[in-house]
MILUMZA-553917 format. One line per field, with one value per residue (C-alpha): residue in three letters; residue number from 0; x, y, z. Coordinates in steps of 0.25 Angstrom, whole numbers, plus 5000, padded with zeros to 4 digits. Layout:
REM MILUMZA-553917
r = c(ALA | ...) .
k = c(NUM | ...) .
xx = c(X | ...) .
yy = c(Y | ...) .
zz = c(Z | ...) .
This chain:
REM MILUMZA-553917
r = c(UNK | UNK | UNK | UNK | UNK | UNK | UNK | UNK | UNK | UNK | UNK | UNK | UNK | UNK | UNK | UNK | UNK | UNK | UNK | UNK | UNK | UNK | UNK | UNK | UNK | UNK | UNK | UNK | UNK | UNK | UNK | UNK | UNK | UNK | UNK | UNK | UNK | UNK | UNK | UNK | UNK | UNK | UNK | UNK | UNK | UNK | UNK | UNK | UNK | UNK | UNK | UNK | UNK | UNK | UNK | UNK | UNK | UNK | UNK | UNK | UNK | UNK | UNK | UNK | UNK | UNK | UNK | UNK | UNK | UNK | UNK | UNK | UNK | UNK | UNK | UNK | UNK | UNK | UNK | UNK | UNK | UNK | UNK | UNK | UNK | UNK | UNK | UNK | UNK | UNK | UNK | UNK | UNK | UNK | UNK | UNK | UNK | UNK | UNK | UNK | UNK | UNK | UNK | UNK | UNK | UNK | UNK | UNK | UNK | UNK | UNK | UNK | UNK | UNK | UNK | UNK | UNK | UNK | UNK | UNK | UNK | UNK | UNK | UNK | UNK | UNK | UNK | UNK | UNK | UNK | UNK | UNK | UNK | UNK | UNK | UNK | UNK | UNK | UNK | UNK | UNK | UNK | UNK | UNK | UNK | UNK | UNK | UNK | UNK | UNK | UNK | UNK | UNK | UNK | UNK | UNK | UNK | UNK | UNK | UNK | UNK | UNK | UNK | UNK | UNK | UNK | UNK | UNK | UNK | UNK | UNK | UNK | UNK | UNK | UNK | UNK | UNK | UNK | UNK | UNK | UNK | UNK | UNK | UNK | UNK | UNK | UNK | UNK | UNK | UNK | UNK | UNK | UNK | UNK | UNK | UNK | UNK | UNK | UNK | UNK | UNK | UNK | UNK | UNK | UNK | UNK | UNK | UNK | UNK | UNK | UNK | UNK | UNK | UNK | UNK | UNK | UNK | UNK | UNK | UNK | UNK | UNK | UNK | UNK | UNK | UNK | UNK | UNK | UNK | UNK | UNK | UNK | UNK | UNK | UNK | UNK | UNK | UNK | UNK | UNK | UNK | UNK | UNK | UNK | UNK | UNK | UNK | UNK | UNK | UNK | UNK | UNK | UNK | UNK | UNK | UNK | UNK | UNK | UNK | UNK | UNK | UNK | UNK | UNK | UNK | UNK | UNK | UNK | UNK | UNK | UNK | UNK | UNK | UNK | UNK | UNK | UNK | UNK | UNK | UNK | UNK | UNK | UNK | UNK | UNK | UNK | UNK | UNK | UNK | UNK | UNK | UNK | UNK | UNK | UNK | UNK | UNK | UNK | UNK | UNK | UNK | UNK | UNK | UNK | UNK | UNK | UNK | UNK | UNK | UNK | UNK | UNK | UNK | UNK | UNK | UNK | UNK | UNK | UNK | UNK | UNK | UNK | UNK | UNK | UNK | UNK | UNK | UNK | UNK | UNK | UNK | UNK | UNK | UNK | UNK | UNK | UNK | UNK | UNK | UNK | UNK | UNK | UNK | UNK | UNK | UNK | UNK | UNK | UNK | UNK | UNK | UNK | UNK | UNK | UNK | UNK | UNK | UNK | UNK | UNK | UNK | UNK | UNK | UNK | UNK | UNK | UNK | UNK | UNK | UNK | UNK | UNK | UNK | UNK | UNK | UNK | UNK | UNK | UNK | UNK | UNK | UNK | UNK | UNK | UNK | UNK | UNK | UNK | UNK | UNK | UNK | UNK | UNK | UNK | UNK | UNK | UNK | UNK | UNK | UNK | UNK | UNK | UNK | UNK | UNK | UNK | UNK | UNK | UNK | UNK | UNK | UNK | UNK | UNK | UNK | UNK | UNK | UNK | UNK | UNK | UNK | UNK | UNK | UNK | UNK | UNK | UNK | UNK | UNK | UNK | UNK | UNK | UNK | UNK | UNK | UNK | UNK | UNK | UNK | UNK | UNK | UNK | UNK | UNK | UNK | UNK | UNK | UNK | UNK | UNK | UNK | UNK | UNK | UNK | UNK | UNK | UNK) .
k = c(0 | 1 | 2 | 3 | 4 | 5 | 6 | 7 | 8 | 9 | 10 | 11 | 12 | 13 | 14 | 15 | 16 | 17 | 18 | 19 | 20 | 21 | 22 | 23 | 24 | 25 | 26 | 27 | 28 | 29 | 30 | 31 | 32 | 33 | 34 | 35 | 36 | 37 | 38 | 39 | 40 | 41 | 42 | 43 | 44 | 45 | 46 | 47 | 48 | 49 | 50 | 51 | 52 | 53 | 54 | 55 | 56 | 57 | 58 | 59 | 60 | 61 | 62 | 63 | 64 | 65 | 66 | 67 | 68 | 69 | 70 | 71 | 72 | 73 | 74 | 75 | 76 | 77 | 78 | 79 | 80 | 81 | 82 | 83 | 84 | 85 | 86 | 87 | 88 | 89 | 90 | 91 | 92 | 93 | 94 | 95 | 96 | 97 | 98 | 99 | 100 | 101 | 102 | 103 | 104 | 105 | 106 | 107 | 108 | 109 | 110 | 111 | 112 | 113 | 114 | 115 | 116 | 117 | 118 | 119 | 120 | 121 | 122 | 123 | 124 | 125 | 126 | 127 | 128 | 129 | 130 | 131 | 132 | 133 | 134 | 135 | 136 | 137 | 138 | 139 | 140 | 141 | 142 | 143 | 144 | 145 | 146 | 147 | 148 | 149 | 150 | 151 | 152 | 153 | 154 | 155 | 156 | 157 | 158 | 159 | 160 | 161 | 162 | 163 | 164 | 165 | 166 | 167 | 168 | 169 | 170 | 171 | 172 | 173 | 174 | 175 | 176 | 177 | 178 | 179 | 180 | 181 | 182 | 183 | 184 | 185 | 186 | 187 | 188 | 189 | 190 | 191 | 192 | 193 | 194 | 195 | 196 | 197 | 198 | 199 | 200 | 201 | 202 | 203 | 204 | 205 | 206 | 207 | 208 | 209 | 210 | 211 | 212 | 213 | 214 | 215 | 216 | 217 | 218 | 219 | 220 | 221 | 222 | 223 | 224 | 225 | 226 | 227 | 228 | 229 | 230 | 231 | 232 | 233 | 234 | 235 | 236 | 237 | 238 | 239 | 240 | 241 | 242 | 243 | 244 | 245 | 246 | 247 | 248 | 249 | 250 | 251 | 252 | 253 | 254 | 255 | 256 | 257 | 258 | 259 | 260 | 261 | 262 | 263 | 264 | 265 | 266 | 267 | 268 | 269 | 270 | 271 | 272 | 273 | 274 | 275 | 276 | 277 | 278 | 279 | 280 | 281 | 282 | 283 | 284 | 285 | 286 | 287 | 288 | 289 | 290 | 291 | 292 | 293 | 294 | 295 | 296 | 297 | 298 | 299 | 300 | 301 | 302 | 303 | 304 | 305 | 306 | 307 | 308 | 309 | 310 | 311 | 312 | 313 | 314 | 315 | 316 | 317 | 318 | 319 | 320 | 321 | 322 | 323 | 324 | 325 | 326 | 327 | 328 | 329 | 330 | 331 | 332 | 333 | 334 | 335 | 336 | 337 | 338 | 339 | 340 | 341 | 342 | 343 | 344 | 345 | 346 | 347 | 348 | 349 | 350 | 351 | 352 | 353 | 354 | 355 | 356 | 357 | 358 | 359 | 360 | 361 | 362 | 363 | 364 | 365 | 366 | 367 | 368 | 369 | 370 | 371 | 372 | 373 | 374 | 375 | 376 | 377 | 378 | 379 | 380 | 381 | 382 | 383 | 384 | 385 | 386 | 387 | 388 | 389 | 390 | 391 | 392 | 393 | 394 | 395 | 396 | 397 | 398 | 399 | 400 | 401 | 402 | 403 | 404 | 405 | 406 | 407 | 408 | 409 | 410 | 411 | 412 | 413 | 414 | 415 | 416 | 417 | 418 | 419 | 420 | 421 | 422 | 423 | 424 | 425 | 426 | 427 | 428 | 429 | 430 | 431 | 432 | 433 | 434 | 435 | 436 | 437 | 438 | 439 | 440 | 441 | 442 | 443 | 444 | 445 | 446 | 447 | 448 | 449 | 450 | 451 | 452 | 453 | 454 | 455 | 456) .
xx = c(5422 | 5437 | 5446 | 5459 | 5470 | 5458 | 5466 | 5453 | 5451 | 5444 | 5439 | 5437 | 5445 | 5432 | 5426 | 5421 | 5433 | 5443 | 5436 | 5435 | 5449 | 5453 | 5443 | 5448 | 5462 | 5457 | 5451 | 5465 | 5463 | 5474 | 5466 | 5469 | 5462 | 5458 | 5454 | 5451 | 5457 | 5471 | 5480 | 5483 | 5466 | 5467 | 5478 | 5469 | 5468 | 5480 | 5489 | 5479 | 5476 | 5491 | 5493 | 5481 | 5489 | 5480 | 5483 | 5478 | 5477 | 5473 | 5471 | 5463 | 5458 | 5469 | 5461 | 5474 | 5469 | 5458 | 5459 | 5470 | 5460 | 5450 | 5440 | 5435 | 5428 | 5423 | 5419 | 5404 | 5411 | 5417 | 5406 | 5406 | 5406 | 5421 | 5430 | 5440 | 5428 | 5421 | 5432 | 5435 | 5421 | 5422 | 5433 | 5425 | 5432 | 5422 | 5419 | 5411 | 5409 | 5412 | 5398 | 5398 | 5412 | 5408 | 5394 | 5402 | 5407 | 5398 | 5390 | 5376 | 5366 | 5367 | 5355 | 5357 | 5352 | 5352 | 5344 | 5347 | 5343 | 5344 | 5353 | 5361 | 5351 | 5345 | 5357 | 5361 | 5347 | 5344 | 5359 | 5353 | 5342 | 5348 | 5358 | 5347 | 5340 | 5354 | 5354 | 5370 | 5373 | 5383 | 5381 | 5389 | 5390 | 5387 | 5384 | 5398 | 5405 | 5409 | 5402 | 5415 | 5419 | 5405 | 5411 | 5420 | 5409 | 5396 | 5390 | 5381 | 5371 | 5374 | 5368 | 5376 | 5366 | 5372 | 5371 | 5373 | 5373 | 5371 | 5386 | 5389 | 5376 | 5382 | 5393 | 5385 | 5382 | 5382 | 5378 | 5365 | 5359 | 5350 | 5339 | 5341 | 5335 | 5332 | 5328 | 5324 | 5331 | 5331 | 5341 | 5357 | 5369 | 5364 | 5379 | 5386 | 5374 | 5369 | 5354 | 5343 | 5341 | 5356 | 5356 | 5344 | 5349 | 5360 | 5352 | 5346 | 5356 | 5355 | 5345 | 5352 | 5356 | 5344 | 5335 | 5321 | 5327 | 5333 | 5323 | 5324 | 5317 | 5311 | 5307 | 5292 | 5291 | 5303 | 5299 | 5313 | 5317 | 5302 | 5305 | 5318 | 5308 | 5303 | 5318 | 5322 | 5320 | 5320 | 5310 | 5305 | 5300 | 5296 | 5298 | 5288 | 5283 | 5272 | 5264 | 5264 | 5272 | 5270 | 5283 | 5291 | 5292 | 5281 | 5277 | 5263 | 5254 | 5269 | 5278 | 5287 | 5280 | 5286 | 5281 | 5288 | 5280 | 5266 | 5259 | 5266 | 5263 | 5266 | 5277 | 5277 | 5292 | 5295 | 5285 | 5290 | 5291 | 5302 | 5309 | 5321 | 5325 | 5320 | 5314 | 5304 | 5316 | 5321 | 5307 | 5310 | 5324 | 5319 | 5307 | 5320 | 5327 | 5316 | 5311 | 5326 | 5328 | 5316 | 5319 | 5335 | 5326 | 5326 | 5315 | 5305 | 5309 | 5326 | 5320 | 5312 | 5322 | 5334 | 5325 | 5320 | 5338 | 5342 | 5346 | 5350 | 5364 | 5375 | 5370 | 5357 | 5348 | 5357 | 5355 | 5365 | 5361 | 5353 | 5359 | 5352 | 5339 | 5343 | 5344 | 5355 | 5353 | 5366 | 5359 | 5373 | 5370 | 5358 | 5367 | 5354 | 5343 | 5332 | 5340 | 5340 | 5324 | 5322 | 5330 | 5325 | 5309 | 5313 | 5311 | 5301 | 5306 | 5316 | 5329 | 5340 | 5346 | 5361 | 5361 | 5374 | 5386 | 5390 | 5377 | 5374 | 5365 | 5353 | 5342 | 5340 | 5327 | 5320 | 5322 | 5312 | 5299 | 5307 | 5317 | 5303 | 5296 | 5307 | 5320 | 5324 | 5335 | 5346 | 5361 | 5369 | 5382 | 5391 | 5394 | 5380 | 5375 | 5372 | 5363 | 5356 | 5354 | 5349 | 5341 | 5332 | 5334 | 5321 | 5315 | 5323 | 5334 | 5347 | 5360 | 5373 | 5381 | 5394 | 5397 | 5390 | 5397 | 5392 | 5380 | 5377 | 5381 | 5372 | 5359 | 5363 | 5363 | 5347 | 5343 | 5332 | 5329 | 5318 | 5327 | 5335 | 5349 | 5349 | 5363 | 5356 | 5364 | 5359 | 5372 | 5386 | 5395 | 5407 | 5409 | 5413 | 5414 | 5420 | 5405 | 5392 | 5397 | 5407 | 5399 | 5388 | 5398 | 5403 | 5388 | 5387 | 5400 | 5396 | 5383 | 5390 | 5398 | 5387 | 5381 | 5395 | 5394 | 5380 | 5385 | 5394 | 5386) .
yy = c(5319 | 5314 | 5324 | 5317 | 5327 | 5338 | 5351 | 5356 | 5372 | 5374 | 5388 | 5394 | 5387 | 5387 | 5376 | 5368 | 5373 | 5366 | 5353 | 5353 | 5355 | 5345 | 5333 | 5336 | 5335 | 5321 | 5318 | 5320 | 5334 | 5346 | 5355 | 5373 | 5380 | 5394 | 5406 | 5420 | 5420 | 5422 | 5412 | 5417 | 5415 | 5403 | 5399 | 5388 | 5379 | 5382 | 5373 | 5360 | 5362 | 5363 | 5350 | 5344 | 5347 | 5359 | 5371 | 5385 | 5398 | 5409 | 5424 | 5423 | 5415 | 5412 | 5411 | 5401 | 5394 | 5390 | 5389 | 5377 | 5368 | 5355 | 5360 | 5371 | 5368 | 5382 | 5383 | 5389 | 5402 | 5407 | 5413 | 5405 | 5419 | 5421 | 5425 | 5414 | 5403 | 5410 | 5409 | 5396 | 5392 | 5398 | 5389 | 5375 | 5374 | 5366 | 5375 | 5366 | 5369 | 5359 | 5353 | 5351 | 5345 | 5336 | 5331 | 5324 | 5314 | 5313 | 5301 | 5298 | 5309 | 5325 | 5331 | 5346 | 5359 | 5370 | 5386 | 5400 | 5395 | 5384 | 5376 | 5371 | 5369 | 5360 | 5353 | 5349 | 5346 | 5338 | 5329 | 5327 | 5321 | 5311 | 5307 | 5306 | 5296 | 5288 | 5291 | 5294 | 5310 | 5320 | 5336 | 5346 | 5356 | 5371 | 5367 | 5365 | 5351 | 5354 | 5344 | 5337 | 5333 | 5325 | 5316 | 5306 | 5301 | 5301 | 5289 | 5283 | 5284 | 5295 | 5307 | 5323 | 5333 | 5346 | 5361 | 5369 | 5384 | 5389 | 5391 | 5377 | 5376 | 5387 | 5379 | 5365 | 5355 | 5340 | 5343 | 5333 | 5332 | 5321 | 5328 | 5346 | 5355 | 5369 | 5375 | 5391 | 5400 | 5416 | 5426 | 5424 | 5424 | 5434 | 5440 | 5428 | 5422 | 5437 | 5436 | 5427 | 5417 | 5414 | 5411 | 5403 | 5394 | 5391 | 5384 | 5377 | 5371 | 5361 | 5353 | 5355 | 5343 | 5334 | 5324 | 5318 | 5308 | 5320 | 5329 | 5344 | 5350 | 5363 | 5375 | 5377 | 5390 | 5396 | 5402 | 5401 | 5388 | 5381 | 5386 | 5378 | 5364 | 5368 | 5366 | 5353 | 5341 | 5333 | 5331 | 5342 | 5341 | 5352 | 5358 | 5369 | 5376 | 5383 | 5373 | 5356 | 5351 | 5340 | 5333 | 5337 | 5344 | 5354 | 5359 | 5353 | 5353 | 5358 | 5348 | 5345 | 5335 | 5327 | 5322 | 5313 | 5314 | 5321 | 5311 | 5303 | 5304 | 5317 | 5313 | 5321 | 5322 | 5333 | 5343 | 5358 | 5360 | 5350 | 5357 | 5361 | 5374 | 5388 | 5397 | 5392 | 5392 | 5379 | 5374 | 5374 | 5369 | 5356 | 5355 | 5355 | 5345 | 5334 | 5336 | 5333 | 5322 | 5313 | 5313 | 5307 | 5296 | 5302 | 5296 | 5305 | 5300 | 5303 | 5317 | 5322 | 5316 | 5325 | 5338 | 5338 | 5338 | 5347 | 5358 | 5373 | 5375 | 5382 | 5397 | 5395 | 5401 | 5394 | 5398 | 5403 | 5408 | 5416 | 5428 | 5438 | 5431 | 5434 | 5421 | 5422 | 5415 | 5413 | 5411 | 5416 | 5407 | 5416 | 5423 | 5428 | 5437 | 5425 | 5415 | 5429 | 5430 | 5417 | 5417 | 5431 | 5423 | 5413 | 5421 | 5428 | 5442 | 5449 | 5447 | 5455 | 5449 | 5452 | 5453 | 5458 | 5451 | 5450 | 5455 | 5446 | 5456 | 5452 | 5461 | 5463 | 5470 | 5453 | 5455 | 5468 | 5460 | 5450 | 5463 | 5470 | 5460 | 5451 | 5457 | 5469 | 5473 | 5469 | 5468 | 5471 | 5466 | 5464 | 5472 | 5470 | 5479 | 5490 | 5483 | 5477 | 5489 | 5497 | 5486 | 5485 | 5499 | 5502 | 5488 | 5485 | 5492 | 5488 | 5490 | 5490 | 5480 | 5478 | 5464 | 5453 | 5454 | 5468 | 5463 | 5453 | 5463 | 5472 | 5462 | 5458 | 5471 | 5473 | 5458 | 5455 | 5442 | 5437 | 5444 | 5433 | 5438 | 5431 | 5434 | 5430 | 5439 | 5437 | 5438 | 5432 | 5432 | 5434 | 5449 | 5447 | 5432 | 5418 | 5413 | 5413 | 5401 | 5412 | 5422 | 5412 | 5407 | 5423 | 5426 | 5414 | 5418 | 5432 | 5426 | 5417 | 5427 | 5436 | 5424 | 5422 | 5437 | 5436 | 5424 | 5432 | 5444) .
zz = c(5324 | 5323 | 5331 | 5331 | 5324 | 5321 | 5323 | 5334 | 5339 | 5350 | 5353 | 5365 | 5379 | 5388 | 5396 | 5384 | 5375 | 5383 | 5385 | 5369 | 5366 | 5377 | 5370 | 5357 | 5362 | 5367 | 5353 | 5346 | 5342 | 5339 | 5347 | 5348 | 5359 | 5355 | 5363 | 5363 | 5379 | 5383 | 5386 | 5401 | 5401 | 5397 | 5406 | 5413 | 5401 | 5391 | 5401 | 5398 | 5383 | 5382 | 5389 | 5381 | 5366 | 5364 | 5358 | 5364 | 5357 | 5366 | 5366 | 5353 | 5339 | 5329 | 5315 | 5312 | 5323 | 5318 | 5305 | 5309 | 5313 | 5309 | 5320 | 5329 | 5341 | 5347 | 5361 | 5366 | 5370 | 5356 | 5347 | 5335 | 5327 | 5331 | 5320 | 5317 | 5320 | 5308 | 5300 | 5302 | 5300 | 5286 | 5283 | 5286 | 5299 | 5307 | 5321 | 5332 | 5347 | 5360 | 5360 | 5345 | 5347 | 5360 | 5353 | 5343 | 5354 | 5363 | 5366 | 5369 | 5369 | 5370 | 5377 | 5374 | 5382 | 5378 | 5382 | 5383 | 5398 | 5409 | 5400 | 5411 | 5421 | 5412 | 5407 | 5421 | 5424 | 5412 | 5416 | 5430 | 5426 | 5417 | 5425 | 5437 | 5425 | 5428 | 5411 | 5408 | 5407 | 5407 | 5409 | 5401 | 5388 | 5393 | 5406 | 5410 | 5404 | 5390 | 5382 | 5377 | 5391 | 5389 | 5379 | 5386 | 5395 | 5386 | 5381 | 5371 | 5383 | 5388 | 5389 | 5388 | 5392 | 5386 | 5388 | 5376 | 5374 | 5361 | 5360 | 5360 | 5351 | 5339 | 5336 | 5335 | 5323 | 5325 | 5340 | 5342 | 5354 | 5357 | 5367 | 5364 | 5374 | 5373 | 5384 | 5379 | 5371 | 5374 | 5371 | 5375 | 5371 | 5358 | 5361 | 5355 | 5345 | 5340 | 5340 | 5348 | 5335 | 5334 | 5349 | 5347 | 5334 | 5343 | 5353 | 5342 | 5338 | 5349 | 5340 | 5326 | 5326 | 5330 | 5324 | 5325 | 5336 | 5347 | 5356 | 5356 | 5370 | 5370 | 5379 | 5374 | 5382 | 5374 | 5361 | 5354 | 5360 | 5353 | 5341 | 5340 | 5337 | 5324 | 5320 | 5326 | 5321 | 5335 | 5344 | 5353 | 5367 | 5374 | 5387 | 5395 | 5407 | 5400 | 5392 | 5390 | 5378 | 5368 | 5373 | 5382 | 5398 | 5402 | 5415 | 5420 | 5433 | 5442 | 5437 | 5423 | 5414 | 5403 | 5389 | 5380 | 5368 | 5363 | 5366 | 5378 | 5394 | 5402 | 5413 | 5426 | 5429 | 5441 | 5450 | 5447 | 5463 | 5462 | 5453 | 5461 | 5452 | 5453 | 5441 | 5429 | 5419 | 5427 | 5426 | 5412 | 5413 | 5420 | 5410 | 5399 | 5407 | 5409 | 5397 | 5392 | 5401 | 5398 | 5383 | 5386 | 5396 | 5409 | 5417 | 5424 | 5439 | 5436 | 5431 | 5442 | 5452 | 5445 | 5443 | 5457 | 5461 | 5452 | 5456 | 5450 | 5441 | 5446 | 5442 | 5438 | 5448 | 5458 | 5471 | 5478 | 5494 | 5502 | 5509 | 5518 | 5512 | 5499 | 5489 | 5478 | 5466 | 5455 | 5441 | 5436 | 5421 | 5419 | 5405 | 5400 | 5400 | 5400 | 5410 | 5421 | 5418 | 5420 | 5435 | 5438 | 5436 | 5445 | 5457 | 5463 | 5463 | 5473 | 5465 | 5465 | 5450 | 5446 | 5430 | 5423 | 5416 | 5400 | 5391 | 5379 | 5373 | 5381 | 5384 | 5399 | 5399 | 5397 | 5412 | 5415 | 5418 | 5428 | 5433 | 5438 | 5445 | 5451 | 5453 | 5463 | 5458 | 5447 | 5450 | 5436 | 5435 | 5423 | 5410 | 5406 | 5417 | 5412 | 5398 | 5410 | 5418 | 5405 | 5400 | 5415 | 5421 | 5428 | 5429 | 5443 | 5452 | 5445 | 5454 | 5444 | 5451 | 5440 | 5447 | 5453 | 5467 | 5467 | 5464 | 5472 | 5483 | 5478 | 5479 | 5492 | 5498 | 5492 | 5493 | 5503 | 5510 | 5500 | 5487 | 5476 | 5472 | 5457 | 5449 | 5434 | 5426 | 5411 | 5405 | 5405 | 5413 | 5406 | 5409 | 5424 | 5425 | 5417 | 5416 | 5422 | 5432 | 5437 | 5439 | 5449 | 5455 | 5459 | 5462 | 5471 | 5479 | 5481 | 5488 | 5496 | 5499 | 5504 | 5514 | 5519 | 5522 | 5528 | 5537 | 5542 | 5547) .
């Protein structure tokens, strides 16, 4: 793609936005930043795209704008339904996202990640591992390093070991990535995609592009994520905790397995007590990973060493402290109904679990068999409170808490030694806080703030 003297807009000034603009500016381009936000919002970055050559618009979408241009590179925050990107869509334009833009450049091979769950933990996971097999990687997408920043430093032996949400995915066409991994697909985001199949499509498009020569990994146990093979063209391997697979990672005897091919040898790789993360769903997570990790050439030894080190991403079921006897757990990147089921199964019982935030149209009540038998209460913050509390009303004590400070309060005040305090909100977090970083970061400074408090007394 020759970029030199292309008149470029990029939509949307977030994280991977900016580090767009700024490589096309690096590329030759004549690149407008567009966004809905105000220019005093967008105080913080103005000054460095003005000094880059860039244009900003601000406060809004000009249709001029955008009809002015060779190419439009939208980021993942702006739906692609967004009325001046329809109408320039109409006329031919051509309208791509950042990881369709950044795939174009990058060398080597892409092993992609993508799941309405568990995405990240298996992205960075599945990059420790290579990197453990001394095998040349670099870590980034949706997990936090926009996927052009990548560029500069791949390789033709490289490896780039991507997340990718179905936002990025949506606005893909040439995006082809050598080893594809879905890890589940169940309800989200049906605010911005309309209906469960749209979302699901989306995520299919991670293997669009594929041939006979790429791998395509599986969850078994996921109805809607095995139906994707009948409509890929690459080969699948298979990933489990229920039942053995043809080719592929399964659980057998307490420990992971691996098997490259139908017929080929079944290679132990690491004991499930040695798995240093907590809950089923990271079983599955690390099935994913190894499974992902032997196909780009990771040997078995490099795999066991990096799984039995791993441990837990920043706001997943991340542990926080123990005050009073009571341990705190930050799974603040639980954005889903699913994702807060799977951490609720993760323990025992006793948990006093803080939901609430930004609804996206989920249905609260998939909770009700774990609400009863594992949690003593439910904190709700957030404008979703009160779909939560109508959705659950009966199934548990429910104490209406409006923010998390309040919240955490609250649980403290009924927590007993023995009790989990889990924050796994099943939303966004955009109604009270920038992102779902944020909002753990918040939560883990209100329990700190509670063991400072308890030192003192």
């Amino acid at each position: 793609m020759e970029l030199k003297g292309k008149k470029v807009l990029v939509v949307g000034l977030g994280k991977s936005g900016l580090a767009a603009a700024l490589f096309l500016r690096r590329r030759g381009a004549q690149v407008t930043v567009s966004d809905m936000r105000s220019a005093a919002a967008l105080a913080k970055e103005i000054p460095a795209l003005l000094e880059h050559g860039i244009s900003v618009e601000s406060g809004g979408h000009g249709l001029l704008t955008f009809r002015r241009q060779d190419l439009i590179i939208v980021s993942p925050g702006v739906p692609m339904d967004t009325p001046e990107l329809v109408q320039v869509k109409a006329f031919g334009l051509p309208v791509i996202g950042e990881l369709e833009l950044a795939a174009q450049f990058l060398k080597g091979s892409i092993l992609a990640i993508t799941g309405s769950n568990g995405k990240t933990t298996t992205t960075a996971l599945t990059g420790e591992i290579l990197a453990a097999a001394g095998i040349e990687t670099q870590v980034g997408g949706n997990i936090g390093v926009p996927v052009v920043d990548l560029i500069e430093k791949s390789s033709d032996t490289s490896w780039s070991v991507l997340e990718v949400s179905s936002f990025q995915l949506e606005s893909t066409h040439l995006f082809h990535p050598r080893i594809a991994v879905i890890l589940n697909i169940t309800p989200d985001h049906l605010d911005r995609h309309g209906s469960f199949e749209n979302y699901a499509l989306a995520k299919e498009r991670i293997f669009t592009v594929q041939t006979a020569v790429d791998m395509l990994v599986l969850n078994a146990d996921n109805p809607r994520t095995a139906e994707a093979a009948a409509r890929s063209t690459a080969q699948v391997y298979w990933f489990s905790l229920e039942n053995g697979v043809s080719q592929g990672a399964w659980v057998q005897d307490g420990q992971i397995v691996f098997r490259p091919s139908d017929n080929g040898a079944i290679e132990p790789i690491v004991a499930l007590k040695d798995i240093p993360l907590k809950g089923a769903h990271n079983v599955e997570n690390v099935l994913a990973a190894v499974c992902a990790a032997r196909l780009a050439g990771a040997p078995v030894e490099a795999i066991a060493k990096a799984v039995q080190a791993f441990r837990a991403v920043e706001h997943r079921l991340e542990f926080v402290a123990t005050v009073n006897g009571v341990d705190y757990y930050n799974d603040s990147k639980a954005t889903n109904v699913d994702a807060a089921a799977k951490a609720v199964a993760a323990f025992p019982g006793c948990i006093h679990l803080i939901l609430g935030g930004k609804d996206k149209n989920s249905n609260y009540a998939d909770l009700s068999d774990l609400l009863r038998k594992r949690v003593k209460a439910v904190y709700t913050i957030g404008s979703a409170a009160e779909k939560i509390e109508s959705q659950i009303r009966g199934l548990v004590p429910i104490v209406h808490c409006e923010t998390l400070d309040k919240a955490v309060a609250a649980a403290a005040k009924a927590g007993h030694p023995g009790d989990v305090v889990l924050l796994s909100p099943a939303c966004s977090s955009f109604d009270q806080f920038e992102n779902y970083e944020h909002r753990g970061r918040v939560f883990k400074q209100l329990v700190m703030d509670l063991r400072d408090a308890q030192g003192r007394s």
